[in-house]
C-alpha positions in Angstrom: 19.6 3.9 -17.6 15.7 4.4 -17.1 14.4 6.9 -14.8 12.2 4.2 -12.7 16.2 2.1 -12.7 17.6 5.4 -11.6 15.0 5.8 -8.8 15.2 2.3 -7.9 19.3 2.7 -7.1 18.4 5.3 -5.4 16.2 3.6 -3.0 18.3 1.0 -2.4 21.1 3.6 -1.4 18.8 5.6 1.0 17.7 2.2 2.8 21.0 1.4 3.7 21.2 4.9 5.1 20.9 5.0 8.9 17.8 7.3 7.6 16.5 5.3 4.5 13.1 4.5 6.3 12.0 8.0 6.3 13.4 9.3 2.9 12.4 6.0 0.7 9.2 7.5 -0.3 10.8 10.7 -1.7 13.1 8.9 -4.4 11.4 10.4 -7.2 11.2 13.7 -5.8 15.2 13.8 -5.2 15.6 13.1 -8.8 13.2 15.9 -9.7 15.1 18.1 -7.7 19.0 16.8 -9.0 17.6 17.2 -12.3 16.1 21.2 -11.9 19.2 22.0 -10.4 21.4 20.7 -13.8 22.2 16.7 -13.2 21.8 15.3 -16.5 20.9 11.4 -16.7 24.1 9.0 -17.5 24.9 8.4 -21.1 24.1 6.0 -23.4 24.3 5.3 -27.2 21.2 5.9 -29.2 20.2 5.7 -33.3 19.6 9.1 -33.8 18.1 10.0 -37.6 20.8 12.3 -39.2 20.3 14.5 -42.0 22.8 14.1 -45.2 21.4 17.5 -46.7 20.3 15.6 -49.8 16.4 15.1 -49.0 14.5 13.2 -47.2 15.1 9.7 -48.8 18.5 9.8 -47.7 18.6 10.2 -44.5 20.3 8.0 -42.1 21.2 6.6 -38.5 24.1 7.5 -36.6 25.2 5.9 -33.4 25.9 8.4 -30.6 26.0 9.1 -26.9 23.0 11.0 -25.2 22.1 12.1 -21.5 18.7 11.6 -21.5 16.6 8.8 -19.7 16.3 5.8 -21.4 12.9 5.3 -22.5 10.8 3.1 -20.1 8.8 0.1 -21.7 5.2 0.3 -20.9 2.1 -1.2 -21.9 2.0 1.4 -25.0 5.5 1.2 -26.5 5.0 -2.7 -26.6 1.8 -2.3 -28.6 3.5 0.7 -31.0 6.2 -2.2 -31.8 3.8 -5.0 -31.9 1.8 -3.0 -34.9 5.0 -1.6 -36.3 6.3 -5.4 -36.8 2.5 -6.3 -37.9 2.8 -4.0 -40.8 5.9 -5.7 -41.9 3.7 -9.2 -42.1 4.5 -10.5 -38.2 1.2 -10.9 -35.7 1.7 -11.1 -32.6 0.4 -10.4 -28.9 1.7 -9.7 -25.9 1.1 -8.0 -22.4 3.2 -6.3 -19.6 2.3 -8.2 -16.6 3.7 -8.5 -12.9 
């Protein structure tokens, strides 16, 4: 789950609070405060690079489960995959609208 999905659940929860209207606004700050005080974000599986102990060359990915946030797609993560496919001969363009 992404932070901003997180936030958004939460949202949703506090407006059908009998008190959402006034807390709504503060749905990132009540995630701030879970997570200083220990919550950890659900988990999920990830490719993590694992080290064999024979170099470099031979490292490899392992499937496992994390609690971190899943990384949000922005404007800058779709141009770092956009040139990462371009060096592998694809061109491409594309934008994050709303």
């Amino acid at each position: 789950m992404k932070r901003s999905e997180m936030i958004e659940v939460l949202q949703e929860w506090i407006m059908r609070c009998d008190y959402g209207y006034e807390f709504v606004d503060h749905a990132n700050g009540i995630i701030k405060f879970l997570e200083s005080q220990g919550m950890l974000p659900p988990a999920y599986k990830k490719a993590v690079l694992a080290d064999n102990g024979f170099g470099f060359n031979n490292n490899f990915y392992v499937q496992t489960f994390v609690n971190e946030w899943e990384p949000e797609i922005t404007q800058e993560t779709v141009d770092q995959a956009l040139e990462h496919i371009g060096r592998k001969g694809v061109r491409g363009e594309m934008e994050i609208t709303e």
